[in-house]
C-alpha positions in Angstrom: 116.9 106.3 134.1 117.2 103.8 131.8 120.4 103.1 129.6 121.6 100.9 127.1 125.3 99.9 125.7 125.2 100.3 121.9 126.3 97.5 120.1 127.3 95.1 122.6 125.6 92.0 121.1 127.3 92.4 117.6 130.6 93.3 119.4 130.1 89.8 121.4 129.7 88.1 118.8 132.8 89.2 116.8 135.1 88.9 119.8 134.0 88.0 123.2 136.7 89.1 125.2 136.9 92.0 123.9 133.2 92.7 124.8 133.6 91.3 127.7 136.3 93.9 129.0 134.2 97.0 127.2 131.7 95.6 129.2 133.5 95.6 132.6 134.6 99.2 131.4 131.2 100.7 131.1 130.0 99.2 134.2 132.9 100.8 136.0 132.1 104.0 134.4 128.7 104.8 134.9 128.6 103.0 138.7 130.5 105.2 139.9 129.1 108.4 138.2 125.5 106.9 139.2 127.1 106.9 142.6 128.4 110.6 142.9 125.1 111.9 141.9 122.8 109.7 144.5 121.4 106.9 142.0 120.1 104.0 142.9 121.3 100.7 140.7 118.0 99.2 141.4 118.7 96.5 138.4 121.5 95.3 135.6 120.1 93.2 132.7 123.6 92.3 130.7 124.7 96.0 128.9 121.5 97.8 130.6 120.6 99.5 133.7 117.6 100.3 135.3 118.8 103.3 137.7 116.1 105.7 140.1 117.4 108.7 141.4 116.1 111.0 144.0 115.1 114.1 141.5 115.0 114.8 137.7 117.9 117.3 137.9 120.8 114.6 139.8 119.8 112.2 136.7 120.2 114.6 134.1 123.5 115.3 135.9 124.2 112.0 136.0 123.6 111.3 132.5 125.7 114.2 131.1 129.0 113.2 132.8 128.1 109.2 131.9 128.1 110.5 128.4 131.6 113.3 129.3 133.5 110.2 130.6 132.4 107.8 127.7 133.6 110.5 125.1 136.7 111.0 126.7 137.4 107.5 126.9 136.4 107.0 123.1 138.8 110.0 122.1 142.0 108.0 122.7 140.0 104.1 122.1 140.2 102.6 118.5 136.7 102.0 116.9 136.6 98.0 117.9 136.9 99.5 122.0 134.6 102.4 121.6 132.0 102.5 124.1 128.8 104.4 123.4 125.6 104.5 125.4 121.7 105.3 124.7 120.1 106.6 128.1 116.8 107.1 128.6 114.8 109.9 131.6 111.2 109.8 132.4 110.0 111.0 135.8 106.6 109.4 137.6 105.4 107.2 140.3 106.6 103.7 140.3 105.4 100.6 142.3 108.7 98.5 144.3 108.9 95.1 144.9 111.6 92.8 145.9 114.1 95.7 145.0 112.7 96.1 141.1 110.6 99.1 140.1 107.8 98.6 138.2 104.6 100.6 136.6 104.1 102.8 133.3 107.1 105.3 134.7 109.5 102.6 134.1 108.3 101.5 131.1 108.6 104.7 129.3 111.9 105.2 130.3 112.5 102.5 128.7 111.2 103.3 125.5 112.7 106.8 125.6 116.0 105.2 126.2 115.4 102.7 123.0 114.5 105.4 120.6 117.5 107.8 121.7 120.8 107.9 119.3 124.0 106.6 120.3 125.4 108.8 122.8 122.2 110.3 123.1 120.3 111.6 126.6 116.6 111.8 125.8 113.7 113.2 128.3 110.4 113.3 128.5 108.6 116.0 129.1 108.2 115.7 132.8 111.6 115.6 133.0 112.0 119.2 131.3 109.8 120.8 133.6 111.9 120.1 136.6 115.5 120.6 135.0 114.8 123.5 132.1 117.0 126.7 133.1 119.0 124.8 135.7 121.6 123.1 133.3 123.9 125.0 130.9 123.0 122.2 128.2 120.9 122.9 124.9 117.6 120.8 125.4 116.4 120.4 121.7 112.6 119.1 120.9 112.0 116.6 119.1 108.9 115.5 116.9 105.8 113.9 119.2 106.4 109.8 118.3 103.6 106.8 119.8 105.0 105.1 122.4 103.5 101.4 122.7 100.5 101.2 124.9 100.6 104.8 125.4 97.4 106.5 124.5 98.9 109.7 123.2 101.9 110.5 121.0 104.6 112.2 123.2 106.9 115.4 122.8 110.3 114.1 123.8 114.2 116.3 123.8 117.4 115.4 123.7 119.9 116.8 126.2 122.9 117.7 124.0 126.2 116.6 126.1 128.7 119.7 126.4 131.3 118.1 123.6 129.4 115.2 121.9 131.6 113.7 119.5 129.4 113.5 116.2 128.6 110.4 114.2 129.5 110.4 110.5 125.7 110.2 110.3 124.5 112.9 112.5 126.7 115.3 110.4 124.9 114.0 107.4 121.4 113.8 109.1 121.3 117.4 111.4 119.2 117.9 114.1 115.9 116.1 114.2 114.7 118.9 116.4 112.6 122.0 115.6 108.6 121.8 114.5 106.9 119.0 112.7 104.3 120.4 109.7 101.6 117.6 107.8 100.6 118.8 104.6 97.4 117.2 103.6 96.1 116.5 100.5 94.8 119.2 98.7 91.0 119.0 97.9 89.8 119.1 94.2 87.2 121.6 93.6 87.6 122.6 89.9 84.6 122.2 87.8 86.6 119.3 86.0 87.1 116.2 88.3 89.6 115.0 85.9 91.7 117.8 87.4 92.2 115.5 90.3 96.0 115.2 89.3 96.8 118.9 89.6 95.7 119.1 93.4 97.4 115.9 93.8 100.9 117.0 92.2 100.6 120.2 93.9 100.5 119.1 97.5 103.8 117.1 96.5 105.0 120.1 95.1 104.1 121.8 98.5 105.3 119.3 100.8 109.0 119.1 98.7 109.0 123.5 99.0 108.5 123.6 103.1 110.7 120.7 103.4 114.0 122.8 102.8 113.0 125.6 105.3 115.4 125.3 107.9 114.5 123.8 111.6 111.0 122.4 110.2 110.1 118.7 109.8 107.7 118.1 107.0 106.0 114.5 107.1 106.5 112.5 104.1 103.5 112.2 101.1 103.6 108.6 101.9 102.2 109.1 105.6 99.6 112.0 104.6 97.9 110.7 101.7 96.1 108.4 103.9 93.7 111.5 105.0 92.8 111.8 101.3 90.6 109.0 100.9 89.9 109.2 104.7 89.7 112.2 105.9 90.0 112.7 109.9 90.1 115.6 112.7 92.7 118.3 112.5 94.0 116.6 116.2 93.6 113.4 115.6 95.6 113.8 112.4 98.2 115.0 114.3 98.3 112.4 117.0 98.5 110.2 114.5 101.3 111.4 113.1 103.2 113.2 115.5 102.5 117.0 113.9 102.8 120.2 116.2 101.2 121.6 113.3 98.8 121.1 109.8 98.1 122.3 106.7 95.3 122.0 104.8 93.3 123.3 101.8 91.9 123.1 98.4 92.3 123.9 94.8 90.8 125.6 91.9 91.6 124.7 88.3 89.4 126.4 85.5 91.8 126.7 82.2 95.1 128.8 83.1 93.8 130.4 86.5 93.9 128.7 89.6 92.8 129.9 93.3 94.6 127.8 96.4 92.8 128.5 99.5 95.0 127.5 102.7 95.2 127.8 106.3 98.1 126.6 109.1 96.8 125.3 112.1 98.3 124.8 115.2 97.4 120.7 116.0 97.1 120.9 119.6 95.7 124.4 120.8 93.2 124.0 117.1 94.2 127.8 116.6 94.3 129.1 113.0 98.1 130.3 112.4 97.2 132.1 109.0 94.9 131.4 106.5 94.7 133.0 102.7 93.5 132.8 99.3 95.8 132.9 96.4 94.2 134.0 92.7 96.8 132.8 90.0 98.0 132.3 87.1 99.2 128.6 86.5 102.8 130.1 85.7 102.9 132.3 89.1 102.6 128.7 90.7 106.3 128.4 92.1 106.2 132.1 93.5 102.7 131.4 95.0 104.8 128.1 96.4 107.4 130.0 98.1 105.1 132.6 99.5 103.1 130.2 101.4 106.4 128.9 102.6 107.6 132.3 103.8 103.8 132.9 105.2 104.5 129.3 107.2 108.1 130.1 107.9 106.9 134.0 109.7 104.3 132.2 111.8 106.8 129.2 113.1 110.2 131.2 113.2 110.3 131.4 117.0 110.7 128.1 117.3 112.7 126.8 114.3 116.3 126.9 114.2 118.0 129.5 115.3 120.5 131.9 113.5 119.0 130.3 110.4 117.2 132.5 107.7 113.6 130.7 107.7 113.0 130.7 103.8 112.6 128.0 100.9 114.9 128.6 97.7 113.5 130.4 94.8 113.2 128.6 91.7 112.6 129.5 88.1 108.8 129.4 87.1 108.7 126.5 84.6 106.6 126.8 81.1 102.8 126.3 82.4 102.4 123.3 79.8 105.5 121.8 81.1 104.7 122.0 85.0 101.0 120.7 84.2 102.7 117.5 83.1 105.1 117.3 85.4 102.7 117.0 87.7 100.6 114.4 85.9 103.8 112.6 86.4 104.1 113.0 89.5 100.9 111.3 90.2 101.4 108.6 87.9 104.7 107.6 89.2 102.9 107.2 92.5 100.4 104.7 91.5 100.7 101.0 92.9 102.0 97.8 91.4 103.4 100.0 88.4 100.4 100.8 86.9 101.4 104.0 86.3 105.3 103.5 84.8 104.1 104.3 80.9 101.8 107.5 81.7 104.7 108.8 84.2 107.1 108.2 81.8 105.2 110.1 78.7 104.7 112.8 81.4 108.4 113.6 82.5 109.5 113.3 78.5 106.4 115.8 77.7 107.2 118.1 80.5 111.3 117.9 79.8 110.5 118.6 76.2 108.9 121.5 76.6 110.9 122.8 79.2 114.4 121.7 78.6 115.4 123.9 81.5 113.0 122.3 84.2 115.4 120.7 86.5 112.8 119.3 88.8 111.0 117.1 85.8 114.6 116.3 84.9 115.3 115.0 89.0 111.9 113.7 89.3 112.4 111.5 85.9 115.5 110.2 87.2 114.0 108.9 90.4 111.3 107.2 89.1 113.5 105.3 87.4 115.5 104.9 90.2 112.4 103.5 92.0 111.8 100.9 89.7 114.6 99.7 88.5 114.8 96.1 90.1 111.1 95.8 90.9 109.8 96.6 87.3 112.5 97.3 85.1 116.0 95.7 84.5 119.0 97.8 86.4 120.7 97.5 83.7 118.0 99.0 81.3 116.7 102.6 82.9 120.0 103.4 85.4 122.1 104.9 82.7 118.9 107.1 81.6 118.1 107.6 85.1 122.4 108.6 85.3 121.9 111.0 82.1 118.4 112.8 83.7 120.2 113.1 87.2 123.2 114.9 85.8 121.3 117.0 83.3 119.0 118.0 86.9 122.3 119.0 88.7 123.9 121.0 85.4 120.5 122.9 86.1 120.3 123.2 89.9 123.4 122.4 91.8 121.2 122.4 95.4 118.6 119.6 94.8 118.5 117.3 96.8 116.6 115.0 94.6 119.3 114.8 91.6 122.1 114.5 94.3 119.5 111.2 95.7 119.1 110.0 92.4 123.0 109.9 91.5 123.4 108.5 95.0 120.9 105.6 94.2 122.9 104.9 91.0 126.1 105.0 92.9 124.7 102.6 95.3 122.6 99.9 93.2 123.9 100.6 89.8 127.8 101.3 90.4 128.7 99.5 93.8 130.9 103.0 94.2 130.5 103.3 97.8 132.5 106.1 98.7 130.0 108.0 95.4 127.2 106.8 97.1 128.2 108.6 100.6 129.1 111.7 98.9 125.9 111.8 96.6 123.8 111.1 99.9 125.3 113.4 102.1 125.1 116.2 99.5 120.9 115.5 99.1 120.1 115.3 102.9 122.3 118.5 103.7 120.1 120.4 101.4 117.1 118.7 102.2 116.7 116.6 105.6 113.4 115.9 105.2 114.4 113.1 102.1 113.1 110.6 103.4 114.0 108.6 100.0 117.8 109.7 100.4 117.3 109.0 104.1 115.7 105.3 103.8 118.4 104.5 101.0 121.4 105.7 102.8 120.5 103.8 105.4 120.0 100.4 103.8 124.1 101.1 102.4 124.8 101.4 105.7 123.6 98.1 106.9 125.0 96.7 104.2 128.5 98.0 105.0 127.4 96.8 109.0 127.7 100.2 110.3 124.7 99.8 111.7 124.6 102.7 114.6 124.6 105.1 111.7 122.1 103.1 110.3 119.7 103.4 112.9 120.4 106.6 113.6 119.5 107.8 109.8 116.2 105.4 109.5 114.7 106.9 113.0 115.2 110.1 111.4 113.4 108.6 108.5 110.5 107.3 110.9 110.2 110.7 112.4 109.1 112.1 108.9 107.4 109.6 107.3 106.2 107.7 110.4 103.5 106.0 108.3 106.2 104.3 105.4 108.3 101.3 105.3 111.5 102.7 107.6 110.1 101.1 110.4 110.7 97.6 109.0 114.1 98.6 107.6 115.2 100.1 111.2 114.3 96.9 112.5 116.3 95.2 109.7 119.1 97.2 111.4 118.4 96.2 114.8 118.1 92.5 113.9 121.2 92.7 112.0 123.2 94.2 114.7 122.3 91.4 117.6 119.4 93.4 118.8 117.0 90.9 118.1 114.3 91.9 120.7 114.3 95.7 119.8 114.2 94.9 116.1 111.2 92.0 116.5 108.9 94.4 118.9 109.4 97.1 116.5 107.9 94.6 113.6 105.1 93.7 116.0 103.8 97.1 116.9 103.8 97.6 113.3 101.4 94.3 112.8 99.6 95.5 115.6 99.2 98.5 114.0 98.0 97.4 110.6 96.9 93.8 111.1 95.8 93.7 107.4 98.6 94.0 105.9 100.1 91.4 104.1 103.6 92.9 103.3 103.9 93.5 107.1 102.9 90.0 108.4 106.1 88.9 105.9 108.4 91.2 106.8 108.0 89.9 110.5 108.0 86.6 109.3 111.4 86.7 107.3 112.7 88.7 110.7 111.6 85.6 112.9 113.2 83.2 110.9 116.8 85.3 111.4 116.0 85.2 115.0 115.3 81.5 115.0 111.6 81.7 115.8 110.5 79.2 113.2 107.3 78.5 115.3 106.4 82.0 114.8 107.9 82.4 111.6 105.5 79.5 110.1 102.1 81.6 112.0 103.1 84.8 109.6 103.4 82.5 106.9 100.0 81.4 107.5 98.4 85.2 106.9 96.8 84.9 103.7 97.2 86.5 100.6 94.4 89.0 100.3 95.0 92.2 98.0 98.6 91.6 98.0 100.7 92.9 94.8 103.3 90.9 93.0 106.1 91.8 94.8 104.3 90.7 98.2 103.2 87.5 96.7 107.1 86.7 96.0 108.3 87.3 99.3 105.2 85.1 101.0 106.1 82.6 98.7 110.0 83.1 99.9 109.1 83.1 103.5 107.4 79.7 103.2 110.2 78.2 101.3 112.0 79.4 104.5 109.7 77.5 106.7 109.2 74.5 105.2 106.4 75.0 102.7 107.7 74.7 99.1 104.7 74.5 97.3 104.1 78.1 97.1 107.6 78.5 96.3 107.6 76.3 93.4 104.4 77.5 91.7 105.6 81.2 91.6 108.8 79.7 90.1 106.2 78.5 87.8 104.8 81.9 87.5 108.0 83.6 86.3 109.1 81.0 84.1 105.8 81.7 82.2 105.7 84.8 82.7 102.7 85.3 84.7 103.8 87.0 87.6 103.8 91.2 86.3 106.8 92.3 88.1 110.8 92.1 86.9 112.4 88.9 88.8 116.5 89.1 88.1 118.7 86.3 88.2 119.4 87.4 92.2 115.5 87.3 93.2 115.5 83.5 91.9 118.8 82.7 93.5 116.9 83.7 96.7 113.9 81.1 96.1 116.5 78.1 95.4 118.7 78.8 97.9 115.7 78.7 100.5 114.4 75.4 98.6 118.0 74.0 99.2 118.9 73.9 95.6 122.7 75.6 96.6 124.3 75.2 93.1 121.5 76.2 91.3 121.2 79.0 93.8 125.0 79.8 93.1 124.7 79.7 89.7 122.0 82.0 89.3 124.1 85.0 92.1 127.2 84.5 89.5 125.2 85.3 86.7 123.3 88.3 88.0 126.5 89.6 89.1 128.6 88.9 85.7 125.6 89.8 83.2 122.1 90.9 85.2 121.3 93.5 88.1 124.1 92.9 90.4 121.8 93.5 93.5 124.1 91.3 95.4 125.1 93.9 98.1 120.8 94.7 99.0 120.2 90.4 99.3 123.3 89.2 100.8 122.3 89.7 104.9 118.5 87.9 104.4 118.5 84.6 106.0 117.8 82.5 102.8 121.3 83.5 101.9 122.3 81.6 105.0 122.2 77.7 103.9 125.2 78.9 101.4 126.9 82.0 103.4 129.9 80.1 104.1 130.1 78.6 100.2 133.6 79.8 98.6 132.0 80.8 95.5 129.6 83.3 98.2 132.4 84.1 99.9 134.1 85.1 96.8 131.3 87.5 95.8 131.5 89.1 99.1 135.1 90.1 98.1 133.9 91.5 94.8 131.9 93.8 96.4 133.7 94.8 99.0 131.4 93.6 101.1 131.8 92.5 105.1 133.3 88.7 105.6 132.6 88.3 109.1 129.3 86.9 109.3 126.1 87.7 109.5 123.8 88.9 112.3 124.4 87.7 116.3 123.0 84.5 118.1 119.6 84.9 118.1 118.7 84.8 121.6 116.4 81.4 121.7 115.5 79.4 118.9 113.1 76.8 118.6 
């Protein structure tokens, strides 16, 4: 067993004693309940045990009352003397020496414990086998996730606690259990290759229809469209990915008929679930949609949730000239480095035009705006379009999830209402939970508002579904922000590790080693080069060697913008960022007070990044914090060693 006190860095660092006594509190606590059921403390390492007992089912007992007395004693605590607790079961052989346990048994408990939510009791398989039907507990599966140096990905459950107090989050985010589907790309076999864009928009289509069925994790389009260009082994694809099960077809355009040929495959076992063939009109696309989600519903039901009916909603089909650009949209909006804004753009207006009652066009409009407002587009310019499309989407479809994300984005970047944003957020995931937009999003509010157990909580659930996007680096982000600068860092690593080539991930660790006082290592992230990198990447590496010393780079994309040269929006807040990492404080002042009075007001996103930090205690920043209602406190713990 393996456990870990939630928290306790950031909670040290706002009030010691305080910590201190929580501290003393949970030690009490689980000794003595680690105690009654046999354990053995073999080791404490500040807020975490290392704990061996002498079978699976006295540490699964154990960990159930650890988690009874902890809820019992937050009932009657007030939030600042909560205690809550990650913990962590594996079962295998383990080598002792001079009292410690060591060997690969170990270590996976230790990343079970580190992926579990707060309050959370997760086990590994091996632990299932030996305490299944001998507890009175729910045991929920969860999706198969990579475990470092771990060969395969493994199945892991969560042992629910008899009265688990929810999280705020957890309400919003429901169970992560139930099974996990990849969608692949369709395959493009019209006679016309130019009909690339229909099989594309399609599988998007697909992939948004089977996420709302009840129980059933759908990876994210981000993750999957890998296997386009490179396709690999139904297996391997998902290992990769941690799928129980896969999708896969192709598509046939000729004029107004189409033929989607399909099959559902179970990853593991390589057993064909169903297959068919659907012959089509282009406007029987939506009812051939929610067929093949009710086919893929009947041959999972046994194991999604249960006491919920299995089925996707029914939507109106749109006009046929309408959906075809709609999902030419779709595909352009998706395109890299905005080189698709002006053809995604014309699609949505065409497809709204023609259809003025097509509420998806209408939500997926409003998103892409969403999505590049700030990046490629003033805030100010395309929110209150984005704010008009969203609205007109929910007037015609009150359940989706992506208008209710899209007017939570607004409420978030565009607003500052944050008790709209929560609302708008929580409304999109409970109808969809496989968002992994609304999911990513809501999560970066909540670091911003340094609730950051939510926060994690909400971006793992993001990782689960999209394992192969960016909410690794923002969990991290979480991690790092709360104190948990060890967690947060390896997590940045195996993502390097993963992808050495990318550019965007070599500075994302960089910036993270800088807030953790690694300069050293900081300055060897710095040094990755610049090889295929878009706009946006080239900022932040120029950023992160302002950071470390190097302002050449800095300067000469300062350069860029002032010239316009660089083909990506820079606000008033994004140059703030470079001159307050070059040491130029007033000009760096300057520049926030007039992005906040007249530009983006992106203010809340920046304000935790550590170029912020040689003017965090400025009253003019301090000021702003106010304006936003943002935390005063400080930012982030102490790092743990600098150098």
């Amino acid at each position: 067993m393996f456990t870990d006190m939630v928290g306790f860095s950031a909670m040290a660092q706002e009030d010691e004693a305080n910590a201190l006594e929580r501290l003393d509190q949970h030690n009490r606590i689980l000794r003595e309940t680690i105690s009654k059921h046999g354990g053995r403390e073999v080791k404490t390492v500040g807020d975490a045990f290392l704990v061996e007992f002498g079978s699976a089912l006295d540490a699964a007992r154990s960990a159930l009352e650890i988690q009874e007395e902890l809820r019992r004693h937050n009932e009657s605590a007030p939030e600042h003397e909560k205690i809550r607790v990650r913990i962590g079961l594996h079962v295998g052989d383990v080598v002792q020496s001079g009292g410690d346990l060591f060997g690969d048994a170990v270590n996976i408990a230790s990343r079970i414990e580190a992926l579990a939510d707060p309050g959370g009791i997760w086990l590994s398989q091996q632990v299932v086998d030996q305490v299944q039907n001998k507890l009175p507990n729910p045991i929920v599966r969860l999706p198969p996730v990579a475990l470092k140096n771990i060969r395969l990905p493994i199945t892991l459950y969560r042992l629910v606690p008899s009265e688990e107090s929810e999280t705020p989050a957890r309400r919003v985010a429901g169970s992560p259990g139930g099974r996990t589907l990849a969608i692949l790309p369709l395959a493009n076999i019209s006679p016309d290759p130019n009909d690339e864009y229909f099989a594309d928009g399609l599988t998007e289509e697909l992939i948004s229809t089977l996420s709302q069925l009840p129980g059933l994790n759908v990876i994210a389009r981000t993750s999957v469209v890998q296997y386009k260009a490179a396709p690999k082994p139904i297996a391997q694809v998902g290992q990769e990915l941690g799928a129980d099960t896969v999708l896969e077809g192709s598509v046939r355009k000729a004029g107004n008929r189409i033929r989607i040929s399909l099959q559902l495959i179970d990853a593991v076992s390589q057993r064909h679930l169903w297959a068919n063939t659907y012959n089509r009109e282009v406007n029987d696309v939506f009812a051939v949609q929610s067929e093949i989600a009710d086919r893929t519903a009947d041959s999972l039901r046994p194991t999604l949730s249960a006491g919920v009916p299995a089925e996707a909603r029914r939507k109106p089909a749109p006009d046929p000239a309408a959906y075809d650009a709609y999902l030419r949209g779709l595909v352009a909006s998706n395109l890299d480095e905005g080189r698709g804004i002006e053809d995604a753009i014309r699609s949505f207006e065409t497809a709204t035009t023609l259809d003025p009652t097509f509420a998806d066009a209408f939500a997926a409009w409003a998103n892409f705006y969403v999505v590049i407002a700030g990046s490629y587009r003033p805030l100010r310019e395309v929110m209150p379009r984005a704010r008009e499309l969203a609205a007109r989407a929910v007037e015609l479809d009150p359940e989706s999830s992506e208008a209710h994300s899209a007017l939570g984005n607004i409420a978030l970047q565009f607003d500052h209402d944050w008790d709209r944003t929560e609302i708008e957020y929580g409304r999109a995931i409970a109808l969809n939970p496989n968002n992994a937009t609304a999911l990513s999003f809501y999560g970066l509010f909540l670091i911003s508002q340094e609730r950051f157990d939510e926060a994690k909580e909400i971006l793992r659930r993001a990782v689960r579904i999209d394992p192969r996007g960016t909410h690794h680096q923002v969990l991290a982000w979480a991690e790092i922000e709360s104190g948990n600068f060890d967690h947060g860092l390896r997590l940045l690593e195996e993502e390097r590790d993963r992808d050495p080539t990318s550019v965007q991930t070599h500075v994302g660790l960089g910036f993270s080693y800088v807030s953790a006082g690694r300069m050293t290592d900081a300055r060897r992230e710095a040094d990755y080069p610049l090889r295929d990198a878009t706009a946006l990447v080239k900022f932040d590496h120029a950023l992160l060697n302002a950071l470390v010393g190097r302002p050449e780079e800095a300067r000469a994309v300062l350069a860029q913008i002032d010239r316009g040269e660089l083909p990506i929006y820079t606000s008033a807040a994004d140059r703030a960022m470079m001159f307050a990492a070059l040491g130029e404080k007033e000009r760096a002042l300057d520049l926030i007070e007039q992005d906040t009075r007249e530009g983006d007001q992106v203010f809340w996103l920046f304000y935790r990044g550590p170029f912020f930090d040689p003017i965090r205690d400025d009253p003019r920043f301090v000021a702003l914090l106010r304006k936003f209602r943002l935390p005063t406190r400080g930012v982030r713990g102490s790092p743990p060693h600098a150098d």
